[in-house]
C-alpha positions in Angstrom: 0.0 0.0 0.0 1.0 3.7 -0.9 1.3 6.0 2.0 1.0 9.4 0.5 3.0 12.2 2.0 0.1 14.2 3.6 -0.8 10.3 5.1 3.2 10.7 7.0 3.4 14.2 7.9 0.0 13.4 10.4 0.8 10.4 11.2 4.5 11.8 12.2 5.0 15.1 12.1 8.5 16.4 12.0 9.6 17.4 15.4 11.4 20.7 13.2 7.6 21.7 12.2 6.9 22.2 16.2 5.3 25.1 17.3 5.4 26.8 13.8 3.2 28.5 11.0 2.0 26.3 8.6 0.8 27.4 5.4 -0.7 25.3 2.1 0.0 25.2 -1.6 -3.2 22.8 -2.9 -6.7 22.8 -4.5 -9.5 20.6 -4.7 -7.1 17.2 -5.6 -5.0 17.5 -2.7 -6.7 14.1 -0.6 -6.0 11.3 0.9 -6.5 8.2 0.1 -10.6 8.6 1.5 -11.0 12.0 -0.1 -10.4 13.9 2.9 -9.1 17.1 1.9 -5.9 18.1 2.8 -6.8 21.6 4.0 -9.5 20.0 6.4 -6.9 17.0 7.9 -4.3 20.1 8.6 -7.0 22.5 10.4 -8.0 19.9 12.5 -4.5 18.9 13.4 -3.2 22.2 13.7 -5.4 24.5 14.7 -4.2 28.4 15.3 -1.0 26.8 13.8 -2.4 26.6 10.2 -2.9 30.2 8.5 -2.7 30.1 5.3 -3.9 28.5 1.5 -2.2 28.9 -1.5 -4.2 28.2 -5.1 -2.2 27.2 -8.6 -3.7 27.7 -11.9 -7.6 27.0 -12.4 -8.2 27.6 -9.0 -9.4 25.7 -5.5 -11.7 24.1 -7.2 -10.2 23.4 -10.7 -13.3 25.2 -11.7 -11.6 28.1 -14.4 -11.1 26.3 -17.5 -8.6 27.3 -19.2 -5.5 29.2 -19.9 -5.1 33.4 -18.7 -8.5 32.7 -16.2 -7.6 34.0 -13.2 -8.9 33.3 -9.5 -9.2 35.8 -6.9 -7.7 35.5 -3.6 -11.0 34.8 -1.0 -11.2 33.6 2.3 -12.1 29.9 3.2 -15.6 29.2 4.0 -14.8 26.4 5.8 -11.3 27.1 7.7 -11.8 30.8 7.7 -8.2 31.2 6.2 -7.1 33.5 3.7 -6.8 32.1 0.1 -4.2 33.4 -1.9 -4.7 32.3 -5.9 -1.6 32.4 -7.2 -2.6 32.3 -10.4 -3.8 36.3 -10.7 -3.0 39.5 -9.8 0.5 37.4 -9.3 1.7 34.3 -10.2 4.3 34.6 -7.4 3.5 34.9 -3.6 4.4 37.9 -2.3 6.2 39.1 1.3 2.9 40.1 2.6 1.2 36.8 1.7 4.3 34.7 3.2 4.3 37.3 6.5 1.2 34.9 7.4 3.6 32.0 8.0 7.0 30.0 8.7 6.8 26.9 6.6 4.4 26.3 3.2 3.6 23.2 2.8 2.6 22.1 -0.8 0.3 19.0 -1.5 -0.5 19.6 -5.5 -1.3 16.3 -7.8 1.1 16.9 -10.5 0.9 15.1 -14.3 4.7 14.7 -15.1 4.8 17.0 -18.1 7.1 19.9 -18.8 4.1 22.3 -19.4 2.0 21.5 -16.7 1.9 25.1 -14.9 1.7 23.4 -11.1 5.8 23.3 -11.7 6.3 26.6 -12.2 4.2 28.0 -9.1 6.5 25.6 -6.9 9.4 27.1 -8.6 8.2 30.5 -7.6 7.4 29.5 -4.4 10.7 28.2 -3.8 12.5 31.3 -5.2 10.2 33.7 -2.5 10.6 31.2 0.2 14.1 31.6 0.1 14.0 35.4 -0.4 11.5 36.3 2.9 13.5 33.4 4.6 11.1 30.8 5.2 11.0 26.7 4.5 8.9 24.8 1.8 7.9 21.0 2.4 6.8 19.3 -0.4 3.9 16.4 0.4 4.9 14.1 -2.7 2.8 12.3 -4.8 2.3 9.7 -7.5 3.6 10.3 -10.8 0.6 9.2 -12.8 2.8 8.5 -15.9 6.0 6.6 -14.1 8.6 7.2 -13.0 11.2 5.4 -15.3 10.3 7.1 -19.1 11.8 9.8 -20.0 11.0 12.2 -23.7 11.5 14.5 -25.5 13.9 17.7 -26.2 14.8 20.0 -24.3 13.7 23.6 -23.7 15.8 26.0 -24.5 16.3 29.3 -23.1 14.4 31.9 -25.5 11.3 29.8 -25.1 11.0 30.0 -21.2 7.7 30.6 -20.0 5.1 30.2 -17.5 4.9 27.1 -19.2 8.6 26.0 -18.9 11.1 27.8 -16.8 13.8 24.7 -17.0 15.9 22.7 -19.5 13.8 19.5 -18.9 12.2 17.3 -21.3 8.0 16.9 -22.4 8.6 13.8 -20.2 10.6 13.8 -17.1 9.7 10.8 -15.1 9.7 12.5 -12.0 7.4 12.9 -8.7 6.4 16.4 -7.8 9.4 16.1 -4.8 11.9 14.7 -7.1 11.1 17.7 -9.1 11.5 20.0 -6.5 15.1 19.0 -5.2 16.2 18.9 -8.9 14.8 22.8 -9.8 15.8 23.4 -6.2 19.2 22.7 -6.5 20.8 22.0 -10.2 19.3 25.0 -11.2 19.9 26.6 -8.3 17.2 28.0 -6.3 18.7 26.8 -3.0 15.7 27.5 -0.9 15.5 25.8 2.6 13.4 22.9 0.9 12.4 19.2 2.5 10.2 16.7 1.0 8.1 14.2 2.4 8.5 11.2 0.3 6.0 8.6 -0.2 6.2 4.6 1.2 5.3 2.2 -1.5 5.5 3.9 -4.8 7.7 2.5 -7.4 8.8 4.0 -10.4 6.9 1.1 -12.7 3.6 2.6 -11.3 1.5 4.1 -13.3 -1.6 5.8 -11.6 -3.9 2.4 -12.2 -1.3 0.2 -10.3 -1.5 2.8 -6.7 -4.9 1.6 -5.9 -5.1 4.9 -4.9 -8.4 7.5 -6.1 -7.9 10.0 -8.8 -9.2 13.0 -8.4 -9.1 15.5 -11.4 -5.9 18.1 -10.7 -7.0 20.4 -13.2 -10.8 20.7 -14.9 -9.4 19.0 -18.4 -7.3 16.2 -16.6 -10.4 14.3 -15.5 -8.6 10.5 -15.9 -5.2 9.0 -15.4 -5.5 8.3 -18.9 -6.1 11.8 -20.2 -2.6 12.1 -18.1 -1.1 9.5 -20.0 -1.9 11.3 -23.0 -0.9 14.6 -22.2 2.6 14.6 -22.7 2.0 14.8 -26.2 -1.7 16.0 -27.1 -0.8 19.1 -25.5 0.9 20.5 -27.7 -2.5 21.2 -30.0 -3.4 23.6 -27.4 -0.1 25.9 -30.1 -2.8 25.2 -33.3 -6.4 25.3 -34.1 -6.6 21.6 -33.8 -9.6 21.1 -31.4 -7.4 19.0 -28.2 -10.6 18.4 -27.3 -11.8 20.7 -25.0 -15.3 21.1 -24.6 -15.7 17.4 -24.8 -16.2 14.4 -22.4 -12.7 13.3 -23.5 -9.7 16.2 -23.5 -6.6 15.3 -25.0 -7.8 11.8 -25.7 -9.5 13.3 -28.9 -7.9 15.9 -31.5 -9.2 16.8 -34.8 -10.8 19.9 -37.0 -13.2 20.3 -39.9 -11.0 19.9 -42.7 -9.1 16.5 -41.4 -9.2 13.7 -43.7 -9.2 10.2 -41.7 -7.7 8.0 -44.7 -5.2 11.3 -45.8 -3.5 11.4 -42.3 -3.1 7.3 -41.7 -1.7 7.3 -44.6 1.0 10.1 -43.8 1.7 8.3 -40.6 1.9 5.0 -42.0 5.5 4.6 -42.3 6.2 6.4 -38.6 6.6 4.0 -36.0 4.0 4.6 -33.0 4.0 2.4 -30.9 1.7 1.6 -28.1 -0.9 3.1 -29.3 -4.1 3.3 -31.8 -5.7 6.2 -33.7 -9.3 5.6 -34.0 -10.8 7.6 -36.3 -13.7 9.6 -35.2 -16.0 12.3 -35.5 -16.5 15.1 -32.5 -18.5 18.2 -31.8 -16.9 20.5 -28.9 -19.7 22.4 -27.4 -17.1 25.1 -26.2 -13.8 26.4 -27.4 -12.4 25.7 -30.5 -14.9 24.6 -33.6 -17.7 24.7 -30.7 -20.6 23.2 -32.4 -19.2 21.7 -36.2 -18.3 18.3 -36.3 -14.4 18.0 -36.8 -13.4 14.1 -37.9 -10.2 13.5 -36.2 -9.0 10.6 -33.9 -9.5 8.9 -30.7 -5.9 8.1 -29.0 -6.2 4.9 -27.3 -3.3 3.6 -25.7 -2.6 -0.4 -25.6 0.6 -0.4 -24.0 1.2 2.2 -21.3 5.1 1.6 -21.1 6.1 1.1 -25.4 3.7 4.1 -25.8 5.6 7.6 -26.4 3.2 10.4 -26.2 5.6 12.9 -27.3 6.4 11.2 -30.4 2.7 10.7 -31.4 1.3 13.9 -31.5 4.5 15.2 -33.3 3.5 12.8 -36.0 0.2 14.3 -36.2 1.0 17.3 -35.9 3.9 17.2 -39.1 1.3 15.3 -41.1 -1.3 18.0 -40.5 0.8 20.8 -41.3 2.1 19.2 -44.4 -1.4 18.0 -45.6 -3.2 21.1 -44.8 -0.9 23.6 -45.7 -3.6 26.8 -46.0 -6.3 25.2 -43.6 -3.9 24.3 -40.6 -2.8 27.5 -38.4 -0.6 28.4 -34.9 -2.6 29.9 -32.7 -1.6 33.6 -32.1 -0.8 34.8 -28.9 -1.1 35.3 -26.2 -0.6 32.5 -24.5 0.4 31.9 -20.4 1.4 35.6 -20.0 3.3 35.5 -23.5 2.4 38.3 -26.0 4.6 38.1 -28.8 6.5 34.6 -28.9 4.9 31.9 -30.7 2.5 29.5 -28.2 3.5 26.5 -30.4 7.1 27.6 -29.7 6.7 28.0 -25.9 5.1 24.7 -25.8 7.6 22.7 -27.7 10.6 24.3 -25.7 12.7 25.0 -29.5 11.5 27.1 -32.3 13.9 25.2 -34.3 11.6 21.9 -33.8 8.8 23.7 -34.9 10.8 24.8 -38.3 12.4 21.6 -38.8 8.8 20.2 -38.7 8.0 22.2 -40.6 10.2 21.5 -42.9 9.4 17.8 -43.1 12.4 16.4 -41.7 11.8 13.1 -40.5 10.8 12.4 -37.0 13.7 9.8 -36.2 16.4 12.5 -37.3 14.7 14.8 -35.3 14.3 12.6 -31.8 18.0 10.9 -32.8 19.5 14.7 -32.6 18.4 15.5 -29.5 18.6 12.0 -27.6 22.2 13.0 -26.3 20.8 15.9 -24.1 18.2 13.6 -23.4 20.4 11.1 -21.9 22.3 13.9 -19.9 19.1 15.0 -18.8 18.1 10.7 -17.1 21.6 10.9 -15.5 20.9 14.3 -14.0 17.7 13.2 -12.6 18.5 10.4 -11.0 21.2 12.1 -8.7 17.6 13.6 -7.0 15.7 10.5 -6.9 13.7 9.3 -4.0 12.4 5.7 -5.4 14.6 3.3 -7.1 
């Protein structure tokens, strides 16, 4: 059985937490293993001690949907705390917000994917924590995608963004505390930072082999398997490809109006994907892109959760709909996470020079066999911060 790390910080609190200000970095996912909230399990066992929440992007409840939505700070119906969103007026917290305690505690559900924002708000966390002089304590989690794949290029410095701050792959095959002590220190935040590691987990785990509930982190990441997924299908959110939004399956499904089932499969026919199959379907997003026209497009089902490489699928798709669609297909425009003039396909990618080469038609293999070196350097890096072998 998985012990989660909110489950070991009750169960045994750290005698260096005694007698000081605890403050929380969650939303609505942030349970235990019997869906008792975080924020609830701390005020009881705290009391007076526990002062503060702290909201990432999409808000306590997951309930703004999408990108540049922004939550206002409230107070907690229930605790009668403050709630600070962190994903409005600021995206950092400020000395007035960290005045309200000693030690932030931070218990988010994290999807193991470069552009998930959740990463960046713990970045910025730690680089305020260790400017107003106080600790953070990470409450780790489950990786839903593994821990032992790793993808992908690597982003490089004029495409950082709110949605990728670090040279780190699509893919990292990390928990959200390995990530910490990695940002933390090899690219050097050096903030006063602990983590609170999990018993049980192992790095062959995906989310269907904790026996632990899901419960959605974000209001289009409603399944372990839309997680699964992500890594690659993302990177639609750069086009006007519908991801999928305004559906019952985001991410899962892609597609637009003027896709061609038989013209793609054929395009992708002599790619390699494998793990995988594209079903080819028909969809009608009641909101956000192509709300209300039918768009044929494709159903990603995955058969094999460890041969499967997300990252390498949707590139596939997406080279075969740039190059078959040539006056239909477009980027979308910014702005995009706080981004007003780069590219959003750029910042989601990590290299503009991917996007070109794409672009370009180069082929897929030449592109993944250029930057597998990094790559490597990158899984030997990572491993110096794990906590699970």
């Amino acid at each position: 059985m998985i012990t989660l790390g909110i489950e070991k910080l009750l169960a045994a609190p750290p005698a260096s937490l005694q007698g000081l200000r605890l403050g929380l970095l969650c939303n609505q996912a942030s349970t235990d293993r019997h869906f008792n909230h975080s924020r609830d399990l701390l005020h009881r066992a705290l009391g007076d001690r526990f002062t503060a929440i702290f909201t990432p992007q999409h808000g306590f409840f997951c309930e703004k949907q999408d990108n540049m939505i922004e939550s206002d700070h409230m107070t907690d119906p229930v605790t009668g705390l403050p709630v600070f969103s962190l994903y409005g007026e600021t995206r950092r917290p400020t000395k007035e917000m960290l005045d309200h305690l000693d030690v932030l505690l931070v218990d988010l559900v994290d999807v193991g994917t470069r552009v998930y924002t959740f990463l960046y708000t713990l970045a910025y966390c730690l680089e305020a924590a260790r400017e107003y002089g106080k600790q953070v304590v990470v409450l780790d989690r489950p990786n839903p995608i593994g821990g032992e794949a790793v993808e992908g290029n690597l982003l490089r410095d004029d495409c950082r963004s709110f949605v990728g701050l670090f040279p780190i792959p699509m893919r990292h095959g990390l928990t959200f505390g390995e990530l910490a002590r990695l940002i933390n220190d090899a690219y050097g935040i050096k903030a006063d930072l602990e983590v609170i590691p999990m018993d049980g987990w192992r790095r062959t785990m995906h989310f269907r082999d904790t026996g632990l509930p899901f419960v959605f982190p974000s209001p289009n990441m409603p399944t372990p398997e839309t997680a699964l997924v992500y890594p690659g299908q993302v990177i639609w959110e750069g086009t006007n490809i519908s991801e999928g939004r305004g559906t019952s399956l985001p991410f899962e499904l892609c597609g637009a109006p003027f896709l061609d089932h038989a013209a793609v499969l054929h395009r992708l026919a002599a790619t390699a994907l494998p793990g995988c199959t594209l079903r080819p379907v028909v969809f009608e997003p009641t909101a956000n892109k192509w709300a209300g026209q039918p768009c044929p497009g494709f159903h990603l089902h995955v058969t094999d959760q460890r041969a499967f490489r997300p990252y390498r699928t949707a590139l596939a798709l997406l080279q075969a709909v740039m190059l078959l669609y040539p006056e239909q297909f477009r980027y979308k425009e910014p702005p995009y996470e706080y981004e007003f003039e780069r590219l959003p396909m750029d910042l989601i990618l990590g290299d503009r020079d991917l996007r070109l080469n794409l672009e370009a038609g180069r082929d897929l293999a030449d592109l993944e066999a250029a930057w597998s070196g990094e790559l490597t350097e990158f899984d030997r890096l990572r491993r110096q911060y794990f906590l699970y072998e």
